[in-house]
C-alpha positions in Angstrom: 65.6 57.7 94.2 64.6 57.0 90.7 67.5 54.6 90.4 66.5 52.7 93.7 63.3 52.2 91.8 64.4 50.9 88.8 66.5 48.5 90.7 63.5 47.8 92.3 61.4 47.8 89.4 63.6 44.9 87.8 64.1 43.0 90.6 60.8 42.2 91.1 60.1 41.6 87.3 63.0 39.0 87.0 62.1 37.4 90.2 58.3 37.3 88.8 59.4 35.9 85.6 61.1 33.2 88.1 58.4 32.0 89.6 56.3 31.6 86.3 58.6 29.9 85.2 59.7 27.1 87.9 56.8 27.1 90.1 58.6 26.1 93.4 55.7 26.0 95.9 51.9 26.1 96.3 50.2 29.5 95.8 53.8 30.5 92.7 50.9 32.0 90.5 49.9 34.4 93.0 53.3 35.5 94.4 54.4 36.1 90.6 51.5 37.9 90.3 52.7 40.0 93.6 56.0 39.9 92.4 54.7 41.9 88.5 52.5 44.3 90.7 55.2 45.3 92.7 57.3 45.9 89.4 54.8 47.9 88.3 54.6 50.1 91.8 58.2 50.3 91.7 58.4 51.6 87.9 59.5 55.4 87.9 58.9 55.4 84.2 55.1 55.2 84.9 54.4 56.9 87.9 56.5 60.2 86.9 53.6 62.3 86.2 51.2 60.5 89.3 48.9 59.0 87.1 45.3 57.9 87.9 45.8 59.9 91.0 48.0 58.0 92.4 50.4 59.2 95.2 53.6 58.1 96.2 52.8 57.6 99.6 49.7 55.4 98.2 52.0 53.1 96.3 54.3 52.9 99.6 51.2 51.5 101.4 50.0 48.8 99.0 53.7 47.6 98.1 54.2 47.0 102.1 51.1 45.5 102.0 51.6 42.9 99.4 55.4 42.3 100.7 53.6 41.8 103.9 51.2 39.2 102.7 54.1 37.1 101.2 54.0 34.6 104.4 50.4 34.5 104.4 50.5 33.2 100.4 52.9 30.3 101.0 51.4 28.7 104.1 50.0 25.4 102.8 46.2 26.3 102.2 43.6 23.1 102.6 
């Protein structure tokens, strides 16, 4: 499982790191920003000990939750 997050974990740094760097649509900032949350959700490095209280289940919810909200961030906001 740990491995799954580091995977993870990097994935969704490098792909951050991406968007910062090329800014390919309208509302890049924010999905980066997504993008480095999620990388720190996914990090089993910090969340060994649960931390701040948080639970595994808790981090579940708010990572679907921003994966979720992806389509919402790219629609074309006037």
């Amino acid at each position: 499982m740990a491995l799954i997050g580091w995977f993870l974990s990097f994935v969704a740094l490098f792909a951050g790191l991406a968007m910062r760097q090329d800014m390919p649509v309208n509302g890049s900032a924010t999905l980066s920003d997504m993008l480095f949350g999620l990388a720190v959700l996914t990090c089993p490095m910090v969340w060994r000990d649960k931390p701040m209280g948080v639970s595994r289940g808790q981090r579940i919810v708010v990572a679907l939750i921003m994966i979720l909200t992806v389509p919402w961030v790219l629609l074309p906001h006037g």
